[in-house]
C-alpha positions in Angstrom: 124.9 -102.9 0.4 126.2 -105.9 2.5 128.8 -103.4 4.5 125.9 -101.1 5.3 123.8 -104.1 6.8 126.4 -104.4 8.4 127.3 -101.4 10.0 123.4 -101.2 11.1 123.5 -104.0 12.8 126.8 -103.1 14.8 125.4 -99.6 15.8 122.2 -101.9 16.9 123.9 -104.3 18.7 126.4 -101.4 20.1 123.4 -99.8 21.4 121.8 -102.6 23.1 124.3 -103.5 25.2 124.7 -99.7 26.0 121.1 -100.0 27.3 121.6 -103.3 28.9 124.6 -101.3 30.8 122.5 -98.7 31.9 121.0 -98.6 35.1 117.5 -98.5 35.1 117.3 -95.5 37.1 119.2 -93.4 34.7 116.8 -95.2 31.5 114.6 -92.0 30.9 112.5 -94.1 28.6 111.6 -96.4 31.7 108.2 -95.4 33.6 109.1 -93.0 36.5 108.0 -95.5 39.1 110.6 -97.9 37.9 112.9 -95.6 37.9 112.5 -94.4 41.3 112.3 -98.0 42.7 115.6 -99.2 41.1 117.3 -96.5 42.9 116.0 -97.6 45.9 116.6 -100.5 45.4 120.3 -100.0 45.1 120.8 -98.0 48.4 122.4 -99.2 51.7 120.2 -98.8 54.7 123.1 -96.4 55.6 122.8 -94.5 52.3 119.1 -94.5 52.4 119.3 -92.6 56.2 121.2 -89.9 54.8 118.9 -89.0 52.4 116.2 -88.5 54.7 117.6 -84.9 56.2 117.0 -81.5 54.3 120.3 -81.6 54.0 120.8 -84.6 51.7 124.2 -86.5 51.7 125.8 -87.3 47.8 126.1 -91.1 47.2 128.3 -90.6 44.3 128.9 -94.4 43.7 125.3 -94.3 42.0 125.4 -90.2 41.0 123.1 -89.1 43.8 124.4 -85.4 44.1 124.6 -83.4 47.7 121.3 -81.4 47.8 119.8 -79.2 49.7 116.0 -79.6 49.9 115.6 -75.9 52.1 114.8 -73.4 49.6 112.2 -69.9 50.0 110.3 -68.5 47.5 107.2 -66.9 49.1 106.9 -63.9 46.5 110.2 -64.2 45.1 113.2 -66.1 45.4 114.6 -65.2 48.9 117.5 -65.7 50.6 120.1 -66.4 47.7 120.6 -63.1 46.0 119.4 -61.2 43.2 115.6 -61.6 42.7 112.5 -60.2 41.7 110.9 -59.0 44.7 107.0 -59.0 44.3 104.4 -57.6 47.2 104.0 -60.1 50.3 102.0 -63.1 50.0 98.8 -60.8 51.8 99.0 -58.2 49.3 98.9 -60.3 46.3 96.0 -62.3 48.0 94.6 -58.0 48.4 95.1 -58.5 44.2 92.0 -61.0 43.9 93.7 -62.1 40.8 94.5 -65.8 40.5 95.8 -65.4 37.1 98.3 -62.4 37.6 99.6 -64.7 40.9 100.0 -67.5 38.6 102.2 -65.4 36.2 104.1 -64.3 39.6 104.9 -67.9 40.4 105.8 -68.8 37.4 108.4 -66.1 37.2 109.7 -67.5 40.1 110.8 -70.6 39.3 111.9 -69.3 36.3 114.6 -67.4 38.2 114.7 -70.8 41.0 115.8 -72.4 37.7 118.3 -70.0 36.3 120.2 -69.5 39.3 119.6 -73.4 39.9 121.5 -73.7 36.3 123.9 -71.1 37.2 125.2 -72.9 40.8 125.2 -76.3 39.8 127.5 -75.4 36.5 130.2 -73.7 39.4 129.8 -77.5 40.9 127.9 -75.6 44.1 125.1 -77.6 46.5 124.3 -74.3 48.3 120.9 -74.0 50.9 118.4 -71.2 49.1 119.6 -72.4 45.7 117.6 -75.7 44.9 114.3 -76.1 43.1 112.1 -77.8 46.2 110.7 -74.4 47.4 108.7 -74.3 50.4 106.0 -72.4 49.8 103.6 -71.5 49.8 101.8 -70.6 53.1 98.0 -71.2 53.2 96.9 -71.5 57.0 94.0 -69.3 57.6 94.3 -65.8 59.0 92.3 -66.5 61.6 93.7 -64.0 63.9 95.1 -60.2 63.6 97.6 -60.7 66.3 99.5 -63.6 64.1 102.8 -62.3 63.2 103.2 -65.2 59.9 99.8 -63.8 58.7 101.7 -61.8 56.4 102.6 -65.0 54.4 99.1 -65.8 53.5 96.6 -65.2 51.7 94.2 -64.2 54.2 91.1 -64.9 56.5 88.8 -67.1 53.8 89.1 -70.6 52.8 88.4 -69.9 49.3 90.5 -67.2 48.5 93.5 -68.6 50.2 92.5 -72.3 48.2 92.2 -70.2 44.4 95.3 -67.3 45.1 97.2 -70.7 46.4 96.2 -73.1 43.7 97.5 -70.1 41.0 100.6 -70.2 42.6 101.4 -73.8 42.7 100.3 -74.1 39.1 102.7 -71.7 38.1 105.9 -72.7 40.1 105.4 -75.8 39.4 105.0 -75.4 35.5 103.1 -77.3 32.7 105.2 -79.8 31.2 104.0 -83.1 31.3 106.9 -85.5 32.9 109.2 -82.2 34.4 108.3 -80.2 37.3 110.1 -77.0 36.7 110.1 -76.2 40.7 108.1 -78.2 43.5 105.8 -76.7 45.9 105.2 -76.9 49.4 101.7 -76.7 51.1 102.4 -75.2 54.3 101.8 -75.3 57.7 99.6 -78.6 57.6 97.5 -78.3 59.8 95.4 -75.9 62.1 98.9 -73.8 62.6 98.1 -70.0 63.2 99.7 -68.9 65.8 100.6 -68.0 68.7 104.3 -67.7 67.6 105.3 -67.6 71.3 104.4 -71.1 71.9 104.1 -73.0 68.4 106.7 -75.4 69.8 104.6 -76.8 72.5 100.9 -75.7 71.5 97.7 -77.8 71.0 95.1 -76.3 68.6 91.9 -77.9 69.6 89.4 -78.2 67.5 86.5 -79.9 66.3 85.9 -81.9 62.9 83.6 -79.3 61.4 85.9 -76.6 61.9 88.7 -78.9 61.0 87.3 -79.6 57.4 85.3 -76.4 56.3 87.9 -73.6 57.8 91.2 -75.5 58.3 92.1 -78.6 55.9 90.0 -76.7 53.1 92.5 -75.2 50.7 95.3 -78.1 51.3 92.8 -79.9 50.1 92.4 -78.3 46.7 96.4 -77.7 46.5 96.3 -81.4 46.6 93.6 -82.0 44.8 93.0 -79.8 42.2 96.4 -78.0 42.0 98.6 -81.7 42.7 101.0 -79.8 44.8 103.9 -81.5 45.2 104.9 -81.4 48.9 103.3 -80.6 52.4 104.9 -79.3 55.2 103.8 -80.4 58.9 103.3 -77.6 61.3 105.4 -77.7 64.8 102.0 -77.8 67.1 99.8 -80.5 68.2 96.4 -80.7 67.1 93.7 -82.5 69.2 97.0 -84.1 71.2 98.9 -85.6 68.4 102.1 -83.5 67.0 101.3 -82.7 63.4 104.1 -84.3 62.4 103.7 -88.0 63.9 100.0 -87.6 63.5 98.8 -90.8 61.3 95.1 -89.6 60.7 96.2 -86.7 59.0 99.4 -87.7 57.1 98.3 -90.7 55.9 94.5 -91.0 56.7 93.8 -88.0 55.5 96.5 -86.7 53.0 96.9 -89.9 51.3 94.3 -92.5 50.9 91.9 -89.7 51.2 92.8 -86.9 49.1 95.4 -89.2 47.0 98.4 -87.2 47.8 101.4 -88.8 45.5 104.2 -86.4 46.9 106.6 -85.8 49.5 106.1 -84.3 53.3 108.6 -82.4 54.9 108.7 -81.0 58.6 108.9 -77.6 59.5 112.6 -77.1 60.6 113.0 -78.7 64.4 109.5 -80.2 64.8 110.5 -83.4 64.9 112.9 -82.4 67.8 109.7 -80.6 69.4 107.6 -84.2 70.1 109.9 -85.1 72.3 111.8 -81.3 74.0 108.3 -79.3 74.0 105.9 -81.2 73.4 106.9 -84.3 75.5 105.0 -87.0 73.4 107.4 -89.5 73.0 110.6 -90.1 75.1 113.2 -89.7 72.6 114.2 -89.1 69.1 114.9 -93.2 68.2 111.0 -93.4 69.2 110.0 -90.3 67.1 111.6 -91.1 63.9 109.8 -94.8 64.0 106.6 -92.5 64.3 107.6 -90.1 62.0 108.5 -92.6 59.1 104.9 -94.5 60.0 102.6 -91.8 60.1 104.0 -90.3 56.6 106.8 -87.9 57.0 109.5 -88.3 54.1 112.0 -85.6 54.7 113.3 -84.2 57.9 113.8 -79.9 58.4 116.6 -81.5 61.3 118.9 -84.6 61.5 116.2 -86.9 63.8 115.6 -88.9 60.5 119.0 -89.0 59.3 120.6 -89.9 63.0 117.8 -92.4 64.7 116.0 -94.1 61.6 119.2 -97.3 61.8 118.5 -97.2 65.7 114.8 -97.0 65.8 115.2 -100.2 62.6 117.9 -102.2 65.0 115.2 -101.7 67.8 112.5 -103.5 66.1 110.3 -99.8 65.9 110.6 -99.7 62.1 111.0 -101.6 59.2 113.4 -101.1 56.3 110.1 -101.8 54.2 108.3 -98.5 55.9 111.7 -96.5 54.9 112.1 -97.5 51.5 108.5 -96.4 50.8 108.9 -93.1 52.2 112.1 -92.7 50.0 110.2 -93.7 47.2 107.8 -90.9 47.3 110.8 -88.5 48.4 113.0 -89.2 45.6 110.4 -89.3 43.1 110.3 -85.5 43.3 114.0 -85.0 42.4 113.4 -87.5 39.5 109.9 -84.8 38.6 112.6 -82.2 38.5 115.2 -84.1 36.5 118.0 -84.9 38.8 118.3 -88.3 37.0 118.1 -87.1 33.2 120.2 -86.0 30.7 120.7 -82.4 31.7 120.1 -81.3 28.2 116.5 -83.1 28.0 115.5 -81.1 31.3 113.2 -77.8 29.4 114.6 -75.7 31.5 118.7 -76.1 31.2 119.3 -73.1 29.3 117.6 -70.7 31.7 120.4 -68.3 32.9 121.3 -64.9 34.4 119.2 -63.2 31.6 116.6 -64.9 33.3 116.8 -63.2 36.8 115.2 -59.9 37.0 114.7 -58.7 34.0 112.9 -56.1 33.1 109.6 -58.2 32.0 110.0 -59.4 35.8 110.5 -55.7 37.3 107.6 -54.5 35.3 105.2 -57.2 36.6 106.2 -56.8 40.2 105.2 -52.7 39.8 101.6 -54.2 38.2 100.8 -56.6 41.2 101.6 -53.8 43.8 99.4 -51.3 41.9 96.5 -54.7 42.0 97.4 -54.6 45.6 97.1 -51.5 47.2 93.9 -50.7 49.0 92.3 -47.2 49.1 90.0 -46.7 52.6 89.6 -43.4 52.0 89.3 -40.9 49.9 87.3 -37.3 51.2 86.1 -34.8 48.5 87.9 -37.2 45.8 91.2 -35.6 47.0 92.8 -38.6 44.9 94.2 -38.6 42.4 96.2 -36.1 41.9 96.7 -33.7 39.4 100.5 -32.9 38.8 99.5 -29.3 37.6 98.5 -28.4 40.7 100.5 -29.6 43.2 104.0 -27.5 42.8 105.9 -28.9 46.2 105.5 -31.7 48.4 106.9 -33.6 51.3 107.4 -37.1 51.9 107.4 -37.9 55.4 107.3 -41.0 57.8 109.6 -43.7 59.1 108.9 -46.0 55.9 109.0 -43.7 53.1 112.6 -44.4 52.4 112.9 -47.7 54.7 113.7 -51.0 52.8 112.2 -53.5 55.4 108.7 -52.5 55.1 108.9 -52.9 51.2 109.9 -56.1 51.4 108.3 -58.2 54.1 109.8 -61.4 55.4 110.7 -64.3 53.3 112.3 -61.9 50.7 115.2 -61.3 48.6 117.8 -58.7 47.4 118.3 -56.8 44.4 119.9 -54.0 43.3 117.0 -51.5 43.6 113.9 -51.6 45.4 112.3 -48.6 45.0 110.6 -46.7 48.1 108.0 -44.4 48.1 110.0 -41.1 48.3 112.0 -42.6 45.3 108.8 -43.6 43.6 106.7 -40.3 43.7 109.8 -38.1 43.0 110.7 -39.9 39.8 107.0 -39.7 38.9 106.9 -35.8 38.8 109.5 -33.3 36.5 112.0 -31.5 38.1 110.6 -28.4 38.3 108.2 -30.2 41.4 109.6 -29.5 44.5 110.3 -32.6 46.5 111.3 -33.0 50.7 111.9 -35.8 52.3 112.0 -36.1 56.5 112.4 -39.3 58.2 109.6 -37.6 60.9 109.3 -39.7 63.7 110.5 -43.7 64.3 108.7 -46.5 65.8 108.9 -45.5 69.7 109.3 -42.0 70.2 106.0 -40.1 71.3 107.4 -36.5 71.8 109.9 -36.0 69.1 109.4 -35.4 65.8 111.1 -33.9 62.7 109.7 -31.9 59.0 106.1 -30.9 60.5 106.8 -27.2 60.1 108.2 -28.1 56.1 105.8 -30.2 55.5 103.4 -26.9 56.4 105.3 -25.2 53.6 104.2 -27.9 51.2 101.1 -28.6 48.7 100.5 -32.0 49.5 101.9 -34.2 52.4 102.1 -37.7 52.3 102.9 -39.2 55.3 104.5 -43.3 55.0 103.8 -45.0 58.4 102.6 -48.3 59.8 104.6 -51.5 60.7 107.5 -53.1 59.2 108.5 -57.1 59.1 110.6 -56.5 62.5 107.4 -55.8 64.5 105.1 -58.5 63.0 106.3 -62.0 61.6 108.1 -65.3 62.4 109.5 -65.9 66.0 113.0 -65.1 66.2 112.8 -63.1 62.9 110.5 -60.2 64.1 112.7 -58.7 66.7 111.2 -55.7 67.9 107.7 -57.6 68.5 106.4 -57.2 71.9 105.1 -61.3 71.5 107.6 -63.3 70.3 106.8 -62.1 66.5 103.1 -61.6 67.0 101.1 -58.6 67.7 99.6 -57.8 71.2 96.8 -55.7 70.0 95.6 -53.6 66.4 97.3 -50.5 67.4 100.0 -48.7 65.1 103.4 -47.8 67.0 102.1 -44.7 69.5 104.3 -42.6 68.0 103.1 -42.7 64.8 99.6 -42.2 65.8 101.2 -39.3 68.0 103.3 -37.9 64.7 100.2 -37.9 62.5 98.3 -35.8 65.1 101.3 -33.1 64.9 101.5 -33.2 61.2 97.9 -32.3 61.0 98.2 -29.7 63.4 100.7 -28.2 61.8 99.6 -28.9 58.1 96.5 -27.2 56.7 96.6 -28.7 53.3 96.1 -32.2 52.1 97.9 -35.1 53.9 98.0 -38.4 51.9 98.4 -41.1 54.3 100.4 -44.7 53.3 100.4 -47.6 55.8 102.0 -50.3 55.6 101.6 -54.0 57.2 101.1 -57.2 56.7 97.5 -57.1 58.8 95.0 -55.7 60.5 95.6 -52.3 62.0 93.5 -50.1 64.0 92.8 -47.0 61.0 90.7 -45.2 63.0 93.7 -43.9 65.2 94.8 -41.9 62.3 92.0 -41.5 60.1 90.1 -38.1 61.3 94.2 -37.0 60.5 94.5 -38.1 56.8 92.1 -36.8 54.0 93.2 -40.2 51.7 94.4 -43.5 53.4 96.4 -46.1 51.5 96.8 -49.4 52.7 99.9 -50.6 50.6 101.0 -53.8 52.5 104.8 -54.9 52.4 104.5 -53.7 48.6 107.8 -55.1 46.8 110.5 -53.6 45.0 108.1 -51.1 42.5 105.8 -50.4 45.6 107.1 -46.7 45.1 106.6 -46.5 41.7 103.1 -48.4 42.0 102.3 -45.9 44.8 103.1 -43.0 42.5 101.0 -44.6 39.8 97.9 -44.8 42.0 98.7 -41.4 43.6 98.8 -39.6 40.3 95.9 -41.5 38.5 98.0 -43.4 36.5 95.5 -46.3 37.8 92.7 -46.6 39.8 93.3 -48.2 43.2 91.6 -51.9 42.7 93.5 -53.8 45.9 90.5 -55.7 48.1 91.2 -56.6 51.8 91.7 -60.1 52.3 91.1 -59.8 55.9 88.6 -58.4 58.4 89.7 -55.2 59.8 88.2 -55.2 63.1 87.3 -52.3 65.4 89.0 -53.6 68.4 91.5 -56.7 69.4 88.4 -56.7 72.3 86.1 -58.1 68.9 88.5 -61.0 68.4 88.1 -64.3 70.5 90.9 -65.5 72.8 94.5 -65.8 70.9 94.4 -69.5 71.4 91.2 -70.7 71.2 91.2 -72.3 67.2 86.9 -72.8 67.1 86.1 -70.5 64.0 82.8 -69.1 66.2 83.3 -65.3 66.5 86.0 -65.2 63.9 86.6 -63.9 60.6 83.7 -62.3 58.5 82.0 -65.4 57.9 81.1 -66.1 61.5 81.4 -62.4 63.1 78.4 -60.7 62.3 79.4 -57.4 64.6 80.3 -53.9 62.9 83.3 -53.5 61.6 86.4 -50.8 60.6 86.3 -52.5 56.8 85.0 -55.5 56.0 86.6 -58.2 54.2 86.7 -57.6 50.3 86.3 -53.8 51.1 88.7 -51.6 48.4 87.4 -48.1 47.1 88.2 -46.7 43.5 88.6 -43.8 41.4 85.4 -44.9 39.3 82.3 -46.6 39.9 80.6 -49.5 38.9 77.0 -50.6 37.9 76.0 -54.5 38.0 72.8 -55.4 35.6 71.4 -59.1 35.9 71.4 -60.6 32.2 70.7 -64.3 33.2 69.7 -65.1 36.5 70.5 -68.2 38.3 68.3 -71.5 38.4 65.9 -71.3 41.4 65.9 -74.5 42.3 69.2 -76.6 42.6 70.4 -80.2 43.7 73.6 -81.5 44.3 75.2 -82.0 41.0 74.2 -78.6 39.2 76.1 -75.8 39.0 75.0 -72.1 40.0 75.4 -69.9 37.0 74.9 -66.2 37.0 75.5 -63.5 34.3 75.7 -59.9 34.5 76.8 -56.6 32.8 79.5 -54.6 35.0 79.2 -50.9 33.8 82.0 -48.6 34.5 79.7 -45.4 35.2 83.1 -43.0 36.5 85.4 -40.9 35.0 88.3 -42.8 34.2 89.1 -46.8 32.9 89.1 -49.4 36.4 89.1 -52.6 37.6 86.4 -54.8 39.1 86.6 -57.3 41.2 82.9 -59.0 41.2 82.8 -61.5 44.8 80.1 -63.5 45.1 78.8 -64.5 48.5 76.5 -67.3 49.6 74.1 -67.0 52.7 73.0 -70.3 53.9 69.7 -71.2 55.5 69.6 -70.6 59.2 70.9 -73.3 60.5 73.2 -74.0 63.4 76.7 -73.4 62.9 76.2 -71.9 59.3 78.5 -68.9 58.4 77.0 -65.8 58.2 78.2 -65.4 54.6 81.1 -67.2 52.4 82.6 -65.9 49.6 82.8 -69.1 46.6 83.3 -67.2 43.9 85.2 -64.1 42.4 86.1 -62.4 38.8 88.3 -59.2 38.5 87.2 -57.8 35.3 88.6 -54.3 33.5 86.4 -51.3 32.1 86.9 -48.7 30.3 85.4 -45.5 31.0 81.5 -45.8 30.4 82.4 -49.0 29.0 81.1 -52.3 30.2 81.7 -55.6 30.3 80.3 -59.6 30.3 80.9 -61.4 33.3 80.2 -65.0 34.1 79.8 -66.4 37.7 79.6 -70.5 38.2 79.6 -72.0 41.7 79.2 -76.0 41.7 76.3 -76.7 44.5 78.5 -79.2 45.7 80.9 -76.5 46.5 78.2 -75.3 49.3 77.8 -78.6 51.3 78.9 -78.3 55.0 80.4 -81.4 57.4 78.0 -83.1 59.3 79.4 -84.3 62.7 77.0 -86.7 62.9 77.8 -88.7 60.0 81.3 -87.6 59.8 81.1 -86.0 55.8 79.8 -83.4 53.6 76.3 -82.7 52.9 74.0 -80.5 51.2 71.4 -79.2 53.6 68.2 -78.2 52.2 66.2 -74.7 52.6 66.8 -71.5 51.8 69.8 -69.8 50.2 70.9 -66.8 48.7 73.4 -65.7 46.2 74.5 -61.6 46.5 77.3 -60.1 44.1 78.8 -56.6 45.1 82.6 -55.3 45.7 83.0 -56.4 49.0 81.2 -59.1 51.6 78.9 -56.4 53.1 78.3 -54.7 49.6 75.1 -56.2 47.8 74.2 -54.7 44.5 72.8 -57.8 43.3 70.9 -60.8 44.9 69.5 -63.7 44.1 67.0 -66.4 46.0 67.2 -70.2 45.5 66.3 -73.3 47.3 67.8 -76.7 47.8 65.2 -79.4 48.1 
């Protein structure tokens, strides 16, 4: 008995000093803060520089590894091999489904984490293979013409604030004390376009604008979502460059909205204040202004190189750098850079883990959630396999790769395109063709009219692709630097689709692909059925073939105005919301925001009404019955807009509310709709913050934001 005492209190002591040996920093049962600060506490000023730059510098005297903070995962891991590919950000934005995005994101970081496992095992610090992902991108869509527009999730505050919040949930995971990815907020703020001059531009605008339209949805990602980085856009706004700019990185970001995390540049801005935009005179004077207004981690090396000079010049403090450290490192420790590896949940993730097949099968569901039917004459759609014995597959991105994938993408070892898609949907006694038809330029020459003649059905795969629309530098074949110059498809296209119909006298399906607004009108009297599929991901095809066949109903919504002409659309540079997007254009329209037809019909019936009187703290509740009254099972997507009293500088309408609900054939089902009044107060630039205005409002429910099957009156006293 006396040797076991004994050997218990050697283990005890053996342990304690074991503790007392361990630095404080690597103590996972110390509080996270402590942790952090200990390590800090331990760096050289020299040490502490070198971890200020994307790419971070190992200190391995205290077992800091070499990291690389750059990482992409806009709708899939990109850039660092095999990967799920899901639709571009726009089209899962089209889904109106917050909870399928959130089970997109989450598969993402799964795969961040198994191939993070997988690298850092082969003793690799490689850019694209980290867990800091920076994504993702929730400026507005303010403008057709933006190239990046693609990467969001559209034209509408609330949307892109719900689709967004989804996806930071999910990235970022669940667990308590571990972050299984980070998040990045991005382009903060007022950054949307033009591409041509994002270097050097100043987005004016007003505080109204600036808190209703354009800080909105950072706001709930912060908020409500607690993403874990922001990223500060390369233009100025009001004068200041985003990323010195002190009312909104620190004002704003964090004593404000109580931001705890990190904020990174975009890559080069920092270099921008002082090449493009001319601010300050140097880099030594923008890193002091950097590290002051509230940027923790440099997309360049102006932090790493200047932060000693701009300290031995009396512009900075050591104190200033240490802080932003501290909230820099304390999202490695969140991810579990300092702990045991085998406490970390996610250390056995591994190449199982990477596109798999639940993965593959829930990139083919978003893209059929996605995809937009504008038209469909005499119900031409969808078709019936027993009747249609040949058909050709024509167009310059049937069987193109690019506009699958978007930008910001992966690879993987099958994306399957539409001709692949629709001919492994059919048996082989169908008769397929394919014919590349026309390209992106040519207005005179064009291939597989006459066979196309010869077939049942055509379906004709046009529209843009990533290389005319997206990032500068990126989108090469743009005619504005990445942007586009006007709505219209590639003349030749619009000049193919007026052959093919001349030479076709049965039905031609038409797909188009893009990541925006496009002028439909220029190819609708040729089409009988017009798909808008986006950039749809790697089972675009087989979710085209789905919706083609009946498999599913189309249920994508636009998350965008489609506009009848560029002539609609305010000046390119001019940020003031008046004029723009459907909540302050009241002008007809091509397709409205939220527009998306189906194979099956709906029926709304009230079953409780809302309150008709309401003050600030109640919450607007409305219940109805959706009735599928069509021919075949569907999805819903109930949007609920609120028209404010007639006051100056109200929108015309503003979506706050959406449910996508599924019904059978004849079935129906329950749905519950619950805005917070509080959600419907508007900046007052008077007394610089929200209010509720009193008067008149209304509450209307329909499938898109000029659809109003059901409406409601109620006033705010």
């Amino acid at each position: 008995m006396k040797r076991i005492a004994l050997t218990f209190l050697y283990l005890f002591a053996a342990n304690s000093i074991l503790k007392a040996q361990t630095p404080v920093y690597k103590d996972m049962s110390k509080p996270l803060d402590e942790r952090v600060k200990d390590l800090v506490s331990r760096l050289t000023l020299e040490e502490k520089a070198s971890l200020l730059g994307y790419n971070s510098k190992a200190v391995p005297r205290l077992g800091i590894p070499a990291y690389n903070w750059w990482n992409e995962g806009l709708h899939g891991v990109a850039r660092a091999g095999e990967a799920t590919i899901f639709p571009q950000a726009i089209g899962m934005a089209a889904t109106f489904n917050d909870s399928l995005v959130k089970q997109v994101s989450t598969v993402i970081s799964t795969e961040a984490r198994a191939k993070y496992n997988l690298t850092i095992a082969k003793d690799r610090h490689l850019q694209y293979m980290g867990l800091t992902f920076w994504t993702p991108n929730i400026n507005i869509f303010r403008d057709p013409r933006w190239g990046r527009g693609q990467e969001t999730y559209g034209e509408d505050p609330y949307l892109t604030a719900t689709i967004g919040s989804a996806f930071v949930r999910g990235l970022q995971g669940d667990d308590p004390k571990c972050l299984k990815a980070s998040a990045t907020a991005k382009h903060f703020a007022v950054h949307s376009g033009p591409e041509v001059v994002r270097d050097k531009f100043d987005a004016i605008v007003d505080e109204k604008d600036l808190r209703e339209t354009y800080l909105y949805a950072f706001h709930a990602l912060v908020s409500n979502a607690h993403v874990e980085s922001v990223m500060s856009a390369y233009n100025r706004v009001n004068g200041v460059p985003n990323s010195i700019n002190k009312m909104l990185l620190t004002d704003i970001l964090r004593k404000e909205w109580g931001f705890k995390g990190h904020v990174v540049t975009d890559c080069g801005a920092l270099d921008d204040v002082f090449d493009t935009h001319k601010t300050l005179p140097g880099p030594v004077e923008t890193a002091a202004a950097a590290i002051k207004a509230g940027i923790n981690l440099d997309c360049s090396t102006v932090l790493q190189n200047d932060v000693i000079k701009a300290i031995n010049q009396g512009l900075l403090t050591e104190k200033e750098v240490d802080q932003r450290l501290f909230e820099l490192l304390r999202t490695e420790f969140k991810l579990g850079f300092y702990d045991d590896p085998n406490s970390v949940p996610f250390h056995s993730y591994g190449a199982d883990s990477v596109h798999n097949a639940s993965h593959v099968a829930l990139a083919r569901k978003v893209a059929q959630q996605s995809m937009v039917l504008l038209k469909n004459s005499n119900n031409i759609l969808p078709l019936n396999k027993a009747d249609y014995f040949s058909m050709m597959i024509i167009g310059p991105n049937a069987a193109a790769f690019d506009p699958m994938v978007g930008n910001y993408h992966g690879v993987t070892t099958k994306v399957v395109n539409f001709v692949e898609g629709i001919t492994a949907a059919v048996d082989p006694s169908t008769r397929i063709e394919y014919d590349l038809g026309a390209d992106y330029t040519d207005t005179v020459h064009f291939g597989g009219t006459w066979a196309a003649g010869n077939s049942d059905v055509t379906i004709a795969v046009i529209g843009l692709s990533p290389v005319l629309e997206g990032e500068a530098g990126d989108a090469f074949l743009s005619k504005s630097g990445g942007d586009k110059k006007d709505l219209s498809l590639p003349a030749s296209e619009i000049a193919f689709m007026k052959r093919l119909r001349h030479d076709v006298k049965k039905p031609i399906i038409a797909v188009v692909t893009a990541g925006s607004d496009v002028d439909i009108s220029a190819i609708e009297p040729y089409a009988d059925a017009i798909v808008f599929a986006w950039y749809p991901g790697e089972q675009g095809g087989n979710a085209f073939a789905d919706l083609l066949f009946g498999k599913i109903s189309p249920s994508g919504h636009l998350p965008v105005t489609f506009y009848k002409s560029i002539n609609d659309v305010p000046d390119y540079q001019q940020y003031s919301m008046k004029n723009r997007t459907y909540r302050y254009f009241s002008a007809p329209v091509e397709y409205p925001f939220g527009f998306g037809l189906s194979y099956t019909t709906f029926d709304y019936q009230t079953q409780t009404a809302p309150a008709k009187q309401c003050k600030l703290k109640d919450t607007l509740t409305v219940t109805l019955q959706v009735k599928n009254t069509g021919k075949m099972d569907g999805d819903e997507v109930v949007q609920a807009y609120i028209e404010y009293p007639k006051i100056d500088r109200m929108p015309v309408k503003e979506l706050k509310s959406f449910k996508r609900v599924s019904v059978t054939q004849g079935g129906q089902q329950l749905v519950t709709i619950k805005i917070p009044v509080a959600e419907l107060q508007k900046w007052d630039l008077q007394k610089h913050g929200w209010q509720l205005y009193p008067g008149e409002y209304k509450l209307v429910l329909g499938s898109s934001s000029q659809d109003e099957k059901l409406e409601y009156s109620f006033t705010i006293k």
